[in-house]
N, C-alpha and C positions, 0 to 999 in steps of 0.2 A: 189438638186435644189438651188445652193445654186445663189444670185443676185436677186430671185424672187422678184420682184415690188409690192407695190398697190397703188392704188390710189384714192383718196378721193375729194372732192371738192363741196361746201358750200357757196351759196352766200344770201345776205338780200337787201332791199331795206332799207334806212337809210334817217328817213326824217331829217337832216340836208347837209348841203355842203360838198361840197370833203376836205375842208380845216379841217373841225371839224369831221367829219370822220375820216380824217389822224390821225389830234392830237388822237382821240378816240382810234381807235384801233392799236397805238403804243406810247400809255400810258402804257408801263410796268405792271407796279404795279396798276394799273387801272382794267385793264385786272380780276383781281385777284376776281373783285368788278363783273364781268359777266359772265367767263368763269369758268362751271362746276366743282365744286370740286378741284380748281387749283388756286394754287399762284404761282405769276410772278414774276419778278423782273430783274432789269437791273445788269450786274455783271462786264461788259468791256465798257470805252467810253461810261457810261449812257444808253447804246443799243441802240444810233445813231451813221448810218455812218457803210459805209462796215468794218470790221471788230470788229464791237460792240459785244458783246455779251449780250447773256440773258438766263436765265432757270426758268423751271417752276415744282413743284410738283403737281403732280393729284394725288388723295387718300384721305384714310380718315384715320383721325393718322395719324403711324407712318408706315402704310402700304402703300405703291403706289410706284410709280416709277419718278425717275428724267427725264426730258427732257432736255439736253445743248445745246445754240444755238448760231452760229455765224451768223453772218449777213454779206452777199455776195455782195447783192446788195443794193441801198439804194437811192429811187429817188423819193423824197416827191413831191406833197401828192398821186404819182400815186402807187409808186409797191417798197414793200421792201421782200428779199429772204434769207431765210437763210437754212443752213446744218446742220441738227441735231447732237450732236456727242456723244450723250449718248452709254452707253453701251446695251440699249434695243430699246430705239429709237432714230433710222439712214436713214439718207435719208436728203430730199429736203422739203424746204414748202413755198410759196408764201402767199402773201397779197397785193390785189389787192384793188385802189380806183378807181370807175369812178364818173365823174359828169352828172347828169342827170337835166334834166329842173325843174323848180319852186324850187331852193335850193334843193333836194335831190342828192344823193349819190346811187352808188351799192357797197358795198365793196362782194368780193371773197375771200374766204380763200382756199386752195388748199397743198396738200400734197405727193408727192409720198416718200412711206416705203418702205426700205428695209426691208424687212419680214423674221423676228427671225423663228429659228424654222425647215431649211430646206422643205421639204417635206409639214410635218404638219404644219407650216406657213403658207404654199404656199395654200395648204387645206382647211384650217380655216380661210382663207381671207374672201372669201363668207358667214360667217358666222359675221364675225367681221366687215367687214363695214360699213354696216349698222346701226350696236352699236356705229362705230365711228362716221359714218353721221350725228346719230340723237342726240347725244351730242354736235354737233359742232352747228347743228340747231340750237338747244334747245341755246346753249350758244349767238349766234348770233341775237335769238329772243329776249334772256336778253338785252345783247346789243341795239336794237333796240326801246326796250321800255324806256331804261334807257337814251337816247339821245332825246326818244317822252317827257321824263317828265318835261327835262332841259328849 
């Protein structure tokens, strides 16, 4: 099975502007400050600009897994993309800004994986998404409070 896809995808409403939503959630190392158990950090061109890079660890210690990221696309403050090129995780991921009335924002986070694993990847997707969803929530509702406090 091997090319098997998944796909994830996670949006919040964000009471500030599409402007500071942008700057928000492609702050780097910001990032690091709401998103779950994971440090961020820019590693190419600051991670602005199609081919920036950036990586992030999730784990605790010196357990977890690298994520590396190029940036594909890159058109403030609407939608930046990039391709994962880890050796566990690979694929595509999107981040979306919309502007919505009285200053708020929507931002979308969006993912498809290529899924490790063959067979039992492809398997264990139904199981695992949802663990991936509700982390992304979870970090996105950080997010969201952390921008209501500013």
């Amino acid at each position: 099975m091997q090319g098997a896809k998944g796909h994830v995808d996670v949006d919040v409403i964000l009471d500030v502007d599409q402007a500071a939503a942008w700057a928000a959630v492609t702050d780097w190392a910001g990032q690091s400050q709401w998103m779950l158990g994971t440090q961020v950090r820019a590693t190419v061109a600051d991670g602005v600009g199609v081919g920036g890079g950036v990586e992030a660890f999730t784990g605790i210690g010196p357990l977890g897994v690298w994520d590396t990221m190029v940036i594909t696309e890159w058109d403030p403050p609407h939608r930046a993309a990039v391709v994962h090129t880890g050796r566990v995780i690979r694929g595509t991921g999107t981040f979306e800004v919309f502007a919505l009335p009285a200053g708020r924002s929507r931002f979308v986070w969006a993912e498809d994986l290529e899924l490790p694993a063959g067979r039992a990847g492809q398997l264990g997707w139904p199981v695992v998404r949802p663990l991936v969803a509700a982390g992304v929530r979870a970090s996105l509702a950080r997010l969201a409070r952390q921008l209501a406090d500013r």
